[in-house]
C-alpha positions, 0 to 999 in steps of 0.5 A: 099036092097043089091044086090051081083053079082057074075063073074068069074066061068067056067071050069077048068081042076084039078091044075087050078086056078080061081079067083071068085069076088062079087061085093056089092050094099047097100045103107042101111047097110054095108056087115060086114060079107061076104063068098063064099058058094057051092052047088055040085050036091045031096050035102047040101050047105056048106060054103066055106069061111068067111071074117069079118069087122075086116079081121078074116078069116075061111076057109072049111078044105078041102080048106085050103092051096088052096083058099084065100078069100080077100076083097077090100079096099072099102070092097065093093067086095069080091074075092075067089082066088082058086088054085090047083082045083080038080074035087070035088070043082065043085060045084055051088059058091054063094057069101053071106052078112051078112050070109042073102043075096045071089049071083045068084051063078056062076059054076065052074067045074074042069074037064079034 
């Protein structure tokens, strides 16, 4: 149906940056809504970041001013810029269409 596939996580020590992408395939349906999600360690999944068709963007408060969720021209791949990255942004990041289809997640650990 759709696939999403996630790249660019790793380690990364606390101020860093890291540049996350999702690259889309559905022959079906377009992703009018897509996100970036994480799960850290003994803590629920919590959406990070929201783009819609019409590029409205939400962000989690703790991000805002620090990550930048943008898409393609193609709207067929969805990026999370991450800058000044701290140690409690480590987490396991899923890349999300339509609030119903998930990424095999990618980690990204901040630590020194």
């Amino acid at each position: 149906q759709v696939q999403l596939v996630e790249s660019g996580g790793g380690l990364v020590q606390p101020g860093g940056s890291l540049r996350l992408s999702c690259a889309t395939s559905t022959r079906t349906f377009s992703c009018y809504v897509m996100g970036w999600y994480r799960r850290a360690p003994g803590k629920e999944r919590e959406l990070v970041a929201e783009i819609s068709g019409s590029d409205i963007r939400n962000y989690l408060d703790s991000v805002k001013g620090r990550f930048t969720i943008s898409t393609n021209n193609a709207k067929n791949t969805v990026y999370l810029q991450m800058n000044s990255l701290k140690p409690e942004d480590t987490a396991v990041y899923y890349c999300n269409c339509n609030r119903q289809h998930w990424g095999q997640g990618t980690q990204v650990t901040v630590s020194s």
